[in-house]
MIDOSE-1310 file (N, C-alpha, C; in nm, 2 decimals, decimal comma, always signed):
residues 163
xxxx	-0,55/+1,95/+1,36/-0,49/+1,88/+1,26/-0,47/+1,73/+1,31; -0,54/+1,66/+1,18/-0,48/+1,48/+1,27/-0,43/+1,44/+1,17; -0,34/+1,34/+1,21/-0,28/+1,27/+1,14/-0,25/+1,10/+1,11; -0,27/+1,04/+1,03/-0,22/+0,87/+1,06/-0,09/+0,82/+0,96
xxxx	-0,05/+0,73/+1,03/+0,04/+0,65/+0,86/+0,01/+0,53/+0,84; -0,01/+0,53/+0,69/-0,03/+0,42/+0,60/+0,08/+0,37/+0,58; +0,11/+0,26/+0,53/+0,18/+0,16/+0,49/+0,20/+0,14/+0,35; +0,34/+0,17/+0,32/+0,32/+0,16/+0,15/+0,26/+0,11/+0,07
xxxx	+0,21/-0,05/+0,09/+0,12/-0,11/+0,01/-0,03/-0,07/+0,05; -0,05/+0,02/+0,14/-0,18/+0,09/+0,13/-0,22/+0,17/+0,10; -0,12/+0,29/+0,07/-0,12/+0,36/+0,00/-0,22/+0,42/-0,12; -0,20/+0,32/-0,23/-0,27/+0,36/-0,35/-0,42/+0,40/-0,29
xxxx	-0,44/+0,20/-0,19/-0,61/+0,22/-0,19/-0,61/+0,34/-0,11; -0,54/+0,44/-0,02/-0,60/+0,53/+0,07/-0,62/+0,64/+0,00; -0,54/+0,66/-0,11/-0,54/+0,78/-0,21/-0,72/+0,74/-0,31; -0,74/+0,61/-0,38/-0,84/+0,60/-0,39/-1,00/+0,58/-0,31
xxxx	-0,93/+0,57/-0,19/-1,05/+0,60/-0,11/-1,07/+0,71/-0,06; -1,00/+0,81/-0,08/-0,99/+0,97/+0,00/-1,01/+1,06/-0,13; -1,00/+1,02/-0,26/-1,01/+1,11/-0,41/-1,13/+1,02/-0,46; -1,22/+0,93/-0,41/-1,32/+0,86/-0,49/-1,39/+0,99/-0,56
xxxx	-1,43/+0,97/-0,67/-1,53/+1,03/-0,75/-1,66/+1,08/-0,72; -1,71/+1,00/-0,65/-1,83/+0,98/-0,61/-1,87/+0,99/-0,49; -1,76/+1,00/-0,42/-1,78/+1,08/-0,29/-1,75/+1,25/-0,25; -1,79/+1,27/-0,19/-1,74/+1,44/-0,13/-1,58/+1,45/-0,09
xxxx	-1,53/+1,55/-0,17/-1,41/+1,55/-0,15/-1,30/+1,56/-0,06; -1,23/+1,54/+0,00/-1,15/+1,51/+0,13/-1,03/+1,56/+0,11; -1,05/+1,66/+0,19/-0,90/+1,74/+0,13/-0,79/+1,73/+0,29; -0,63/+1,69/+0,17/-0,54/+1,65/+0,30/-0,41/+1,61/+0,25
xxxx	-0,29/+1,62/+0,31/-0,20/+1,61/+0,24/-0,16/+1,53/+0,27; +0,00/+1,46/+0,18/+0,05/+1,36/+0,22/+0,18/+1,35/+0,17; +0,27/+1,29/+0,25/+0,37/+1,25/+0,20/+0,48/+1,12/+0,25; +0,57/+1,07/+0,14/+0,61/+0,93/+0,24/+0,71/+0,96/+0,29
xxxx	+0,75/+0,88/+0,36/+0,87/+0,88/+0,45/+0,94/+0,79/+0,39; +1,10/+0,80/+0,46/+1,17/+0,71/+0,43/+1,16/+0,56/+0,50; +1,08/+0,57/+0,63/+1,09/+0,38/+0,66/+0,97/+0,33/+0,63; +0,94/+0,36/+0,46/+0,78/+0,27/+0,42/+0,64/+0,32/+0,43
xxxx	+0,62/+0,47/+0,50/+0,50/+0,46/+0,55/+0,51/+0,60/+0,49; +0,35/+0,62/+0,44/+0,26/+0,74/+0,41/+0,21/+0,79/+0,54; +0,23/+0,95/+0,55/+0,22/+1,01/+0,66/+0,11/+1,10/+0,56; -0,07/+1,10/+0,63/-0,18/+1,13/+0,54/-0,22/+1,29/+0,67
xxxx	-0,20/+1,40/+0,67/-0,30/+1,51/+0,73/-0,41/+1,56/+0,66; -0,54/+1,57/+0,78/-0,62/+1,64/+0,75/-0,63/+1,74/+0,86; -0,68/+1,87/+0,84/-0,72/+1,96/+0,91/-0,89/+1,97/+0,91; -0,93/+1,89/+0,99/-1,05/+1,84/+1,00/-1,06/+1,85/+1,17
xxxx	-1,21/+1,84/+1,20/-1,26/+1,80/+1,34/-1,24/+1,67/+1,40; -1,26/+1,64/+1,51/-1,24/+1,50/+1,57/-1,32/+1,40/+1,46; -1,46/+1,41/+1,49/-1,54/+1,30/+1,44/-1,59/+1,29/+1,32; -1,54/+1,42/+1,21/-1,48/+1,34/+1,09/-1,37/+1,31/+1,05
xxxx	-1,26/+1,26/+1,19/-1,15/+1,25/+1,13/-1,17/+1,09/+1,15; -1,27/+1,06/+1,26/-1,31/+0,94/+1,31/-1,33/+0,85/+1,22; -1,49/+0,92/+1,09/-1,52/+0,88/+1,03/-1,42/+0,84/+0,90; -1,32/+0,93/+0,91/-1,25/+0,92/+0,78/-1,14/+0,77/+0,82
xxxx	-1,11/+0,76/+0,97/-1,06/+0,64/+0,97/-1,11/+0,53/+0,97; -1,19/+0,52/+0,98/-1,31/+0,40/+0,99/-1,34/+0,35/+0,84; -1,36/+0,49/+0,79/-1,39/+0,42/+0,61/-1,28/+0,37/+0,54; -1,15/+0,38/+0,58/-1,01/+0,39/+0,55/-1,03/+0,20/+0,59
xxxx	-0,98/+0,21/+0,73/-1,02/+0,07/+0,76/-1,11/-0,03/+0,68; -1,26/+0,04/+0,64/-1,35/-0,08/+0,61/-1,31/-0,08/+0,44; -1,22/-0,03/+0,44/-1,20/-0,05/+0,28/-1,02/-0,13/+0,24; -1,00/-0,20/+0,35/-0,91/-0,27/+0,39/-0,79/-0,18/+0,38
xxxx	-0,75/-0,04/+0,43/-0,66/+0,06/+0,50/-0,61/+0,01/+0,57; -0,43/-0,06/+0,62/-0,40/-0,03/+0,76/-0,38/+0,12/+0,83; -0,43/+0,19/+0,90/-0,41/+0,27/+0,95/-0,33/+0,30/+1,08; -0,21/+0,39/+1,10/-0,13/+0,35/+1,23/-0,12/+0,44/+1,28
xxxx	-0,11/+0,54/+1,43/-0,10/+0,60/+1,50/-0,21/+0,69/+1,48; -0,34/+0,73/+1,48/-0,45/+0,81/+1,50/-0,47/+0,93/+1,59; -0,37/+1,00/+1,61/-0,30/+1,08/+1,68/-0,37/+1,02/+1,83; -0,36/+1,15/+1,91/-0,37/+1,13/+2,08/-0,48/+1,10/+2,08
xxxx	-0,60/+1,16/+2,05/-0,74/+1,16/+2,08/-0,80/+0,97/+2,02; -0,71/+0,91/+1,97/-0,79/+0,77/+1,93/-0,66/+0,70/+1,98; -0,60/+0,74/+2,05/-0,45/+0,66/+2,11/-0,60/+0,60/+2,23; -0,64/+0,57/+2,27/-0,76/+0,53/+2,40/-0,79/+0,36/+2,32
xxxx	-0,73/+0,34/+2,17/-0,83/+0,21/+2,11/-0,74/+0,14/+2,14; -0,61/+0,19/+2,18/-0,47/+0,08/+2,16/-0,43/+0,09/+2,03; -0,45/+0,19/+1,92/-0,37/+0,14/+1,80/-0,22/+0,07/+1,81; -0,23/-0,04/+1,73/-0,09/-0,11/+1,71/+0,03/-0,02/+1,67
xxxx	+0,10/-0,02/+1,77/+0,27/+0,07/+1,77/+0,29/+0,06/+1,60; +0,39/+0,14/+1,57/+0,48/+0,15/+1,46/+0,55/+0,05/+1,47; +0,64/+0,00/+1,56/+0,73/-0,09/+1,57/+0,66/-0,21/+1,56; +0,56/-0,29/+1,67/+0,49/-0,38/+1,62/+0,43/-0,38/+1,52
xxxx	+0,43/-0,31/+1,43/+0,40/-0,33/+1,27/+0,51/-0,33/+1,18; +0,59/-0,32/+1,27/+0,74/-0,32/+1,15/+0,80/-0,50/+1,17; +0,78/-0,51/+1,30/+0,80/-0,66/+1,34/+0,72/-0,74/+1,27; +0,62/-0,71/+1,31/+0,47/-0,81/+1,22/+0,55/-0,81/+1,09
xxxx	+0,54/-0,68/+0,99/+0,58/-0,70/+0,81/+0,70/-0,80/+0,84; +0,81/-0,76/+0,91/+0,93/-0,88/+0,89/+0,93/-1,00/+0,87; +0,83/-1,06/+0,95/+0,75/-1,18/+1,04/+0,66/-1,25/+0,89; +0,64/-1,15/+0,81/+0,50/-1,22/+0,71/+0,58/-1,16/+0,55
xxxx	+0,69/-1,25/+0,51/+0,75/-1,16/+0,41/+0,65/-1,19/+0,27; +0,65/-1,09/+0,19/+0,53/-1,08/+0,07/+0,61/-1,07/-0,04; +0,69/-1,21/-0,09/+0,75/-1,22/-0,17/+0,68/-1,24/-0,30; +0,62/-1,39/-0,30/+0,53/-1,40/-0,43/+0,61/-1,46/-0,52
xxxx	+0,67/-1,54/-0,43/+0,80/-1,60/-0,52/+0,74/-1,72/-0,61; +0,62/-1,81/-0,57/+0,62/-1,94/-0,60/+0,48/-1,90/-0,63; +0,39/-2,04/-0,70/+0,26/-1,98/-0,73/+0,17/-2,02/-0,57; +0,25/-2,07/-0,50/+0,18/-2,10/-0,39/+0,19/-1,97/-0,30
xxxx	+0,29/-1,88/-0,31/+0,28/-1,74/-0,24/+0,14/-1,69/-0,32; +0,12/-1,70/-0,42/+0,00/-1,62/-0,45/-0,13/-1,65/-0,46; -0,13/-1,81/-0,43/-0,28/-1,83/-0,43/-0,28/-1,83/-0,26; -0,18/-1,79/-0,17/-0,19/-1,81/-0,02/-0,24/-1,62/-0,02
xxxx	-0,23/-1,55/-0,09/-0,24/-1,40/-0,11/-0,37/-1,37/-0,17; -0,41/-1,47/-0,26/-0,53/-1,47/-0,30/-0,65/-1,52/-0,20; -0,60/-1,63/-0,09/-0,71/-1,69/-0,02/-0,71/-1,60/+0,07; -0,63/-1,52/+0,08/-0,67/-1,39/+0,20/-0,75/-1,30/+0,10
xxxx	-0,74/-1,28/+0,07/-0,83/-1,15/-0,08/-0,96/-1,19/-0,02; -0,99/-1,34/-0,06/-1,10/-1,41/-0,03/-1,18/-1,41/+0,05; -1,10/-1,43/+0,20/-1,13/-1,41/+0,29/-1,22/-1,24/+0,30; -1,09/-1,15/+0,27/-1,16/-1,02/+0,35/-1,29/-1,01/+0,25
xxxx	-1,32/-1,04/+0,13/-1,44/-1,02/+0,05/-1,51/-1,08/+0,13; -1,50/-1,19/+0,19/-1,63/-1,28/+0,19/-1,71/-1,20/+0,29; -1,64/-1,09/+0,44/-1,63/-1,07/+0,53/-1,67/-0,91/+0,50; -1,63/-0,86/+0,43/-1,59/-0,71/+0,41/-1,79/-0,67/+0,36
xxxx	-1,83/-0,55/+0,43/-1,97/-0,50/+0,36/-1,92/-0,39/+0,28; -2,05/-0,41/+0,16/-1,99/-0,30/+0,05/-2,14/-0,17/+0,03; -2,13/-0,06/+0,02/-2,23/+0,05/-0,01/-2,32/-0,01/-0,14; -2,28/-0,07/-0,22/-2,29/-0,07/-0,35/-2,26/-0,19/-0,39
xxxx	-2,31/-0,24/-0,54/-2,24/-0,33/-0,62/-2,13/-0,25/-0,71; -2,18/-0,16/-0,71/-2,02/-0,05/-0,77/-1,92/-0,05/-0,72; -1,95/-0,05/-0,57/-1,79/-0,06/-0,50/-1,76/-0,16/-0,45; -1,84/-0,23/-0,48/-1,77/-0,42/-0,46/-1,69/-0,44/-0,58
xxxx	-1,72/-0,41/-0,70/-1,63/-0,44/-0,83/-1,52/-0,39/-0,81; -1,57/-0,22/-0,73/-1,42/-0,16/-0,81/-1,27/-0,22/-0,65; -1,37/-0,20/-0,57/-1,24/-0,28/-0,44/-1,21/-0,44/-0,52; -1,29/-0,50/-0,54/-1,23/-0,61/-0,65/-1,13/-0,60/-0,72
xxxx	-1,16/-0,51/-0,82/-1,04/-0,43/-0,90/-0,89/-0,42/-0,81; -0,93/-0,31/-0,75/-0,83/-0,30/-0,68/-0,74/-0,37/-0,60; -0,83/-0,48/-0,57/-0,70/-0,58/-0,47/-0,62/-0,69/-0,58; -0,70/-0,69/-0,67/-0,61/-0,77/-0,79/-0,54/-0,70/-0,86
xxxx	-0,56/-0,57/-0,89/-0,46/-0,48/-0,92/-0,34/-0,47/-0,85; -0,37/-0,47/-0,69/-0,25/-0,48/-0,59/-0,19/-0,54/-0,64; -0,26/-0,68/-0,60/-0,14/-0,82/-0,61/-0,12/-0,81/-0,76; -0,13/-0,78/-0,87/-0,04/-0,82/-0,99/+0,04/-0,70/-0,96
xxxx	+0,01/-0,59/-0,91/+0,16/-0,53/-0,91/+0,29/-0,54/-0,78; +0,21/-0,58/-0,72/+0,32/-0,65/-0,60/+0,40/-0,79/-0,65; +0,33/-0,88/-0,71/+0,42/-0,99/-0,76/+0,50/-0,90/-0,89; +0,47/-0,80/-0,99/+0,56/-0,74/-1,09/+0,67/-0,66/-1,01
xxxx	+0,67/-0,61/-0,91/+0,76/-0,55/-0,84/+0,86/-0,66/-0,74; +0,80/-0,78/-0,75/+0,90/-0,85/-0,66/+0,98/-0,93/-0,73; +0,88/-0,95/-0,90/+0,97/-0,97/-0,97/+1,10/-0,91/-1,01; +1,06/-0,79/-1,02/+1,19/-0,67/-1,06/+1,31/-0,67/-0,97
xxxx	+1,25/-0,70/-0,87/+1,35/-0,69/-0,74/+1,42/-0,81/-0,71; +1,36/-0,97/-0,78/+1,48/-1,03/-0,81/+1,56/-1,05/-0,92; +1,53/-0,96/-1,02/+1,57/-0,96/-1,18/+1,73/-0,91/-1,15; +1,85/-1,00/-1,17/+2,00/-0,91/-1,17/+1,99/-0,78/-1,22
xxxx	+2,06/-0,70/-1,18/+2,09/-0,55/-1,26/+2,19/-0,58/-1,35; +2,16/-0,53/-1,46/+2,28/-0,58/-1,58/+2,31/-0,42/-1,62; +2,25/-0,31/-1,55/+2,32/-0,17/-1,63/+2,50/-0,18/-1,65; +2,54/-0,20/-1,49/+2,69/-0,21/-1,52/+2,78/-0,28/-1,62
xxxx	+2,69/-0,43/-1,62/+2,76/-0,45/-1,76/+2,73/-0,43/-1,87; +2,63/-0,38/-1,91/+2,60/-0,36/-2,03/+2,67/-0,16/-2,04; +2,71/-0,11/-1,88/+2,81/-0,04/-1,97/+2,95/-0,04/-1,98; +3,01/-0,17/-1,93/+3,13/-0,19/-1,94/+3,13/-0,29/-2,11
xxxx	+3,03/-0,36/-2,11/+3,06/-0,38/-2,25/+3,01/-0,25/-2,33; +2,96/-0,15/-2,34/+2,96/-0,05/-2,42/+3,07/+0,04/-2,42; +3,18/+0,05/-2,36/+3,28/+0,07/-2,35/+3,36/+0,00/-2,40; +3,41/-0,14/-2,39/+3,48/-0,21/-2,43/+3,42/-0,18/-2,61
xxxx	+3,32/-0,21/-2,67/+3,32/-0,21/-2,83/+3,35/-0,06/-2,89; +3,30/+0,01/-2,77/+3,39/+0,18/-2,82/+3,52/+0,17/-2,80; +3,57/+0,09/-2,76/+3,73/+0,09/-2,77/+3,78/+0,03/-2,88; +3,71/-0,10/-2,87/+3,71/-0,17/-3,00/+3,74/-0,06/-3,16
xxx	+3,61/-0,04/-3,12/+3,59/+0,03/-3,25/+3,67/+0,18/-3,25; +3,75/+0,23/-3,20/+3,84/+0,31/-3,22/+3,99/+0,23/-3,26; +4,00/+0,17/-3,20/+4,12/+0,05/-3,25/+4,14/+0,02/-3,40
């Protein structure tokens, strides 16, 4: 059995690079944890577990702890990756957070080899899919919570209106 962990915002792509369509199917479980990270097993051999990290990576995967047998590359600690996210916050507050989000996009495209012109679109897709949903979630997460008051005034007009 091996195992690695993903990083929340890597997530989706690992699920769509491990359930692609068009590939042979990759069977493995997963589930998250509470400090951010997708914990991915497969009950597989060494050297397709190798392969399965490798494609993970070239499909822009962070991948972290690759159990014992790939602990020999140095994978980057848990903790230095918790420091690192601290270090590089992905707010997306300004339109300059997102065109600084986008010139990295750019970057790994220009850099990144693809099987196909099919899977160059659809990783395209996907990383702009990310980022509009990372900037919609960071939006949400500066949006005030108005439930409480909206039920203390729904309270107050039911009082009202018993009055």
């Amino acid at each position: 059995m091996f195992t690695i962990a993903v990083p929340e915002k890597d997530q989706r792509r690992a699920h769509s690079v491990l359930k692609h369509d068009r590939s042979d199917f990759i069977e493995f479980d997963s589930y998250q944890q509470d400090d951010g990270f997708f914990i991915f097993s497969f009950d597989i051999d060494y050297d397709d577990f190798k392969d399965i990290v490798i494609t993970l990576k070239n499909n822009g995967v962070t991948t972290i702890g690759a159990d014992e047998q790939l602990s020999e590359r140095k994978i980057m600690k848990l903790t230095d990756l918790l420091r690192e996210n601290e270090e590089l916050p992905n707010r997306m507050e300004s339109a300059d957070d997102i065109i600084t989000k986008l010139e990295e996009i750019l970057k790994v495209w220009e850099t990144k080899e693809y099987q196909s012109d099919q899977s160059r679109y659809e990783n395209y897709y996907i990383d702009i899919e990310e980022l509009v949903e990372d900037y919609k979630e960071n939006q949400s997460i500066d949006t005030p919570d108005t439930t409480l008051q909206e039920q203390k005034l729904r309270k107050l007009i039911r009082k009202i209106i018993k009055e």
